[in-house]
C-alpha positions as CSV (number, residue, x, y, z in Angstrom):
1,X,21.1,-98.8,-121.2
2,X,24.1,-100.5,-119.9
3,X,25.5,-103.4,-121.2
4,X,24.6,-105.6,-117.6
5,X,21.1,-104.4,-118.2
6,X,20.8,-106.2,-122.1
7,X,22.6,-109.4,-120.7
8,X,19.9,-109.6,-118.1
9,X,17.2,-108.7,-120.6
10,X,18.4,-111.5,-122.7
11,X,18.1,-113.9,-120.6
12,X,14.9,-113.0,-118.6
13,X,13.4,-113.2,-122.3
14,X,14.5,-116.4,-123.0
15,X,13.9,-117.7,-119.7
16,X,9.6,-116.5,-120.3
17,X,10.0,-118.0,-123.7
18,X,10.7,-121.5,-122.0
19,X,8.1,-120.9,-119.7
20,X,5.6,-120.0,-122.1
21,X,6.6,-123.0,-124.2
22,X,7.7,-121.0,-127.3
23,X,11.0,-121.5,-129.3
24,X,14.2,-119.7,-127.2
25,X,15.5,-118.6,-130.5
26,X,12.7,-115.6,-130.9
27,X,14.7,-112.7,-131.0
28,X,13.6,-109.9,-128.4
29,X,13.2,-106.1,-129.3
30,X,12.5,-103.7,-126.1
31,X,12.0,-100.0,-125.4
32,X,12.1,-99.0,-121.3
33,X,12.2,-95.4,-120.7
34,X,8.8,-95.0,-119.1
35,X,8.0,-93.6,-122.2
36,X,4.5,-94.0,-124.2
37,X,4.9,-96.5,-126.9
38,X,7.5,-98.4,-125.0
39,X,7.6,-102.0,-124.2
40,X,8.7,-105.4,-125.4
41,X,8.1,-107.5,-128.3
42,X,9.3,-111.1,-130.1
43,X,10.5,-111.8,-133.6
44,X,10.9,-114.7,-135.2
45,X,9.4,-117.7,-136.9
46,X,6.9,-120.6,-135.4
47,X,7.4,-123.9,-137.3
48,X,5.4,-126.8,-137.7
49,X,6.7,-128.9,-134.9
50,X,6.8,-125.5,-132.7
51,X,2.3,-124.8,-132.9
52,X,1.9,-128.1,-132.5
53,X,3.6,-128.3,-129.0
54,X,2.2,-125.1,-128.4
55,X,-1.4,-125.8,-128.8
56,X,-2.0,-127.7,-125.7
57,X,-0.6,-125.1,-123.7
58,X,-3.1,-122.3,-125.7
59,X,-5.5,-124.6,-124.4
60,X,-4.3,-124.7,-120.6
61,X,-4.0,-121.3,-120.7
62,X,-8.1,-120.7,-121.7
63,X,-6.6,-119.3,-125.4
64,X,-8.4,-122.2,-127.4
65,X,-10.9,-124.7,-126.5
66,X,-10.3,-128.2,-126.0
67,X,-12.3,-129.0,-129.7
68,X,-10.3,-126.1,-131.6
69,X,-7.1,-127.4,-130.3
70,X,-7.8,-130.7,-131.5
71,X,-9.2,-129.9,-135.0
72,X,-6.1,-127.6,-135.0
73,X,-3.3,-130.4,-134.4
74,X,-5.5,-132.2,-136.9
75,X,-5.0,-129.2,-139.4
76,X,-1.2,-129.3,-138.7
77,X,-0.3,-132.7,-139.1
78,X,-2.2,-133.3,-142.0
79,X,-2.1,-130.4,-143.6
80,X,0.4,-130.7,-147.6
81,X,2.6,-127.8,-146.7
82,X,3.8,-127.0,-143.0
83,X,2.0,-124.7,-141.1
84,X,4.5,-121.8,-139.9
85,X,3.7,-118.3,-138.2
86,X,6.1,-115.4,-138.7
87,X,5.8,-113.0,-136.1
88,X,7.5,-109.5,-137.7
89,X,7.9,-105.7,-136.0
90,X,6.4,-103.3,-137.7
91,X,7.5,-99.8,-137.7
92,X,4.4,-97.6,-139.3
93,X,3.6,-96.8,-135.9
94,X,7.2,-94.4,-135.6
95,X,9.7,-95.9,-132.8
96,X,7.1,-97.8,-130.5
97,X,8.3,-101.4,-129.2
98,X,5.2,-103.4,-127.7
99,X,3.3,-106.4,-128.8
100,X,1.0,-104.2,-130.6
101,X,3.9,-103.8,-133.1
102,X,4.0,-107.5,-133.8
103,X,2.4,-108.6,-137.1
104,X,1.2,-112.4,-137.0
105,X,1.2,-113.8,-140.0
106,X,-0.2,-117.6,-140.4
107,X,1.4,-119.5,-143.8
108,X,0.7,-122.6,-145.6
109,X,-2.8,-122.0,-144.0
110,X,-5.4,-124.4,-145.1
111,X,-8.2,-121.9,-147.0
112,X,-10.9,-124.1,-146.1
113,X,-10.5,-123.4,-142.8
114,X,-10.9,-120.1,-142.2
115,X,-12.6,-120.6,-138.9
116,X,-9.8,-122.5,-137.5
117,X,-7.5,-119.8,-139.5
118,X,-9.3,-117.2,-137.0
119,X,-9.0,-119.2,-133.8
120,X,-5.1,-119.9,-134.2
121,X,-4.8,-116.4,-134.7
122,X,-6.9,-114.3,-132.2
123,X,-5.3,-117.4,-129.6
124,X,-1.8,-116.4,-130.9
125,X,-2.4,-112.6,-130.6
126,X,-4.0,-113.3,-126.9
127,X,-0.8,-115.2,-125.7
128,X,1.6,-113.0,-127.2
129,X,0.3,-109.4,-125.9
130,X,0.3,-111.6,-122.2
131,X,4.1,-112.7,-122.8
132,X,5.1,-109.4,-124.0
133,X,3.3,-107.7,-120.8
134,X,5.0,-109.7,-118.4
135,X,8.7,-109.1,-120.3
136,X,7.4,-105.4,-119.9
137,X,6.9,-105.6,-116.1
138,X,9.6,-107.7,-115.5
139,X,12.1,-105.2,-117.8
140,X,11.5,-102.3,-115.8
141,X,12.0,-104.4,-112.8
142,X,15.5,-105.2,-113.7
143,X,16.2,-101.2,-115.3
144,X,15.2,-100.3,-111.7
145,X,17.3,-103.0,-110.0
146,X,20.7,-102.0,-112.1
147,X,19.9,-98.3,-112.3
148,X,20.9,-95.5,-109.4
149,X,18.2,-94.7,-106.8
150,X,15.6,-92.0,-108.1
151,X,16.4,-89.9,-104.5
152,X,19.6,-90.1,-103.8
153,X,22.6,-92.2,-105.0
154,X,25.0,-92.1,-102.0
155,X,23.9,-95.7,-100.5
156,X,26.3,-95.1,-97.1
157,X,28.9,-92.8,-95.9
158,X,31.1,-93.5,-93.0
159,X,32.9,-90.3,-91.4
160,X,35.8,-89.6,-89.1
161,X,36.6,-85.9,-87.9
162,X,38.3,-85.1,-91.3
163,X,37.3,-87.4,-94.0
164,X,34.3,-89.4,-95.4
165,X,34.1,-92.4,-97.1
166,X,31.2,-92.8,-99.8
167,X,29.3,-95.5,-101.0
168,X,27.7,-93.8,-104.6
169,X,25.4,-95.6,-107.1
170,X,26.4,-94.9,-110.4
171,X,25.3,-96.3,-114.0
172,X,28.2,-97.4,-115.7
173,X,28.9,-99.8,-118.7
174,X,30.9,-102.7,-117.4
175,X,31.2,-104.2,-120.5
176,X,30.3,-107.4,-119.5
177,X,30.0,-110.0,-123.1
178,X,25.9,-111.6,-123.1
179,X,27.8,-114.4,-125.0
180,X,28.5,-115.9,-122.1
181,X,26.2,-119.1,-120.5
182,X,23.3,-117.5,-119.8
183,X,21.9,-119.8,-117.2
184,X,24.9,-117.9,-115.4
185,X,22.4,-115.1,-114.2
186,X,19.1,-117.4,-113.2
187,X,20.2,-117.3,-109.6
188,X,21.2,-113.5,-109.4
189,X,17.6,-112.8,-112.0
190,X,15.5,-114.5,-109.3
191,X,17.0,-112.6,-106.5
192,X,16.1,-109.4,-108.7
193,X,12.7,-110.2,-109.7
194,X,11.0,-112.3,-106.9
195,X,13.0,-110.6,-103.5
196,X,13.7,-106.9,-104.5
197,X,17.7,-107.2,-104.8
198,X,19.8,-104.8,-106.5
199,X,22.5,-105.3,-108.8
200,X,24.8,-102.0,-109.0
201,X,27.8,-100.7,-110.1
202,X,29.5,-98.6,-106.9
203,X,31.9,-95.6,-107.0
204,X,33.8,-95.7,-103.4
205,X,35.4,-91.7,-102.5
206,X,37.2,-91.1,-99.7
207,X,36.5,-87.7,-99.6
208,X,38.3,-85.1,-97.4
209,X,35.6,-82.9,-95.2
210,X,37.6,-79.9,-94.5
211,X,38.4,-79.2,-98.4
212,X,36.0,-81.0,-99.8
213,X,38.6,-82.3,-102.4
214,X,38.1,-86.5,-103.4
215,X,41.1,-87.9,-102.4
216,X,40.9,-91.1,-103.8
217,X,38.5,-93.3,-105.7
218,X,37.3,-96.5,-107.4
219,X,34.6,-98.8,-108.6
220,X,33.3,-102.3,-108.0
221,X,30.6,-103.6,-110.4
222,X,28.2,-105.8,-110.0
223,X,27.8,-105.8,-106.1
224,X,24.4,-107.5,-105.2
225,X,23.0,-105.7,-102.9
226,X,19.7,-107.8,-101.5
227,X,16.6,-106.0,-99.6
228,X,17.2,-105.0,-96.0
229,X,20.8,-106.7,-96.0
230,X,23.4,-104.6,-94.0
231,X,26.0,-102.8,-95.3
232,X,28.2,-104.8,-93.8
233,X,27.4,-108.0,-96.3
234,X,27.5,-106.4,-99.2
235,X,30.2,-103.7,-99.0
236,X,33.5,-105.0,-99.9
237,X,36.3,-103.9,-96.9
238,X,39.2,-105.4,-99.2
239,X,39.3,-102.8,-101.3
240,X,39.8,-100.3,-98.0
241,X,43.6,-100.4,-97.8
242,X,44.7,-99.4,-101.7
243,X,41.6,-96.6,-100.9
244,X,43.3,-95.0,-97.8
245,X,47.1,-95.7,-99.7
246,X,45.8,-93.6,-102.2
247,X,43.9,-90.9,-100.0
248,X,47.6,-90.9,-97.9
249,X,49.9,-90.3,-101.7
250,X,47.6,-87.4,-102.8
251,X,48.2,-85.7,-99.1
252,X,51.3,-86.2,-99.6
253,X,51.5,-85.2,-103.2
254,X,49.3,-81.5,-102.5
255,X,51.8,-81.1,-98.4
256,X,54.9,-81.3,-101.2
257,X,53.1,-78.9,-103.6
258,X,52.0,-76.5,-100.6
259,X,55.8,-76.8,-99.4
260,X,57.7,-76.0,-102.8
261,X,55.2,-72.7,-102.9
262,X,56.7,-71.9,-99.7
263,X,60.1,-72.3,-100.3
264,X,59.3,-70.0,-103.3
265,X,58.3,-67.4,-101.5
């Protein structure tokens, strides 16, 4: 997977981290290749402070009664060592990457309350295998988004009497550092995920019909392409006249060749 693909993953993982009101600084593991086994799954650790702003929202979200949340908090606050949850990937099940993978382990636990013990659990487990889901869905949302078209990768082609000039979705690495602010990408994710835009990396040819030979060619990454937008919006005409300078030097360069063979003869 390119490198445009893992900075988009990051950040659509932290973004449903936020929304889901856990700690930004779970660390995402994913597998997309439409494989069985495949998915996503959060690592990490849940302090104190972290379950305790979390329980309210188990309870929004149906995952603990109004009673167990509150006997909870009590538990957490009160409790003589801080209550933490360590959420680990475990590997006996070979290379799989889901939220089945994720061990949930509860520490510092009163054993008193077992029954509480359960609920915080089986709530945990609940609202986990939900965030992982949707980090699923959206992840292959975004590998289709950045990824060449299953039927044909040529997205236009333009053509005069003698030459064609191609449009060609490609999957390339354009090396682009995740390190960067990530809230950079919230505008271009939501035009991804919610209104079925495309983000692509493009090789232009200007390709010669006659021969069939590529006369000249180049890339441009990144062009957002967004549903039903004309070509004309998204396609970059700038890059036209170093494309045809080119396409003109290597006629000239194969006319030269052709001409010293003929003086050779």
């Amino acid at each position: 997977m390119t490198t445009l693909f893992n900075t988009l993953m990051i950040r659509t993982g932290q973004r449903l981290l936020q929304q889901y009101r856990y700690p930004d600084d779970l660390e995402w593991h994913w597998s997309l290749g439409y494989c069985q086994g495949d998915g996503c799954a959060c690592v990490g650790t849940l302090d104190n402070a972290a379950l305790r702003q979390l329980l309210p929202v188990l309870a929004k979200r149906k995952s603990l009664s109004i009673g167990t949340q509150q006997a909870l908090a009590s538990v957490l606050s009160l409790s003589l060592s801080p209550v933490t949850v360590s959420l680990t990937l475990s590997r006996r099940g070979g290379r799989a990457t889901h939220a089945g993978c994720i061990q949930i382990e509860i520490l510092d636990f009163p054993d008193a309350e077992e029954a509480l013990y359960q609920a915080l659990y089986h709530a945990l487990r609940q609202d986990i295998d939900i965030l992982c889901a949707v980090a699923e869905r959206q992840g292959y949302q975004l590998l289709d988004a950045t990824s060449p078209p299953y039927d044909s990768d040529v997205l236009f082609e333009r053509r005069t009497r003698h030459f064609a000039l191609r449009a060609i979705a490609e999957a390339h690495d354009d090396g682009r550092d995740s390190a960067e602010d990530p809230a950079f990408w919230d505008e271009t994710l939501d035009l991804l995920l919610a209104h079925g835009a495309r983000l692509l990396t493009l090789r232009l040819e200007l390709v010669c019909l006659t021969t069939g030979d590529c006369l000249a060619r180049d890339w441009q990454s990144e062009v957002l392409i967004s549903a039903n937008q004309p070509v004309r919006q998204w396609f970059n005409r700038e890059v036209l006249p170093e494309l045809v300078q080119a396409a003109r030097h290597a006629i000239e360069q194969t006319r030269l060749a052709y001409q010293a063979i003929r003086s050779a003869a």
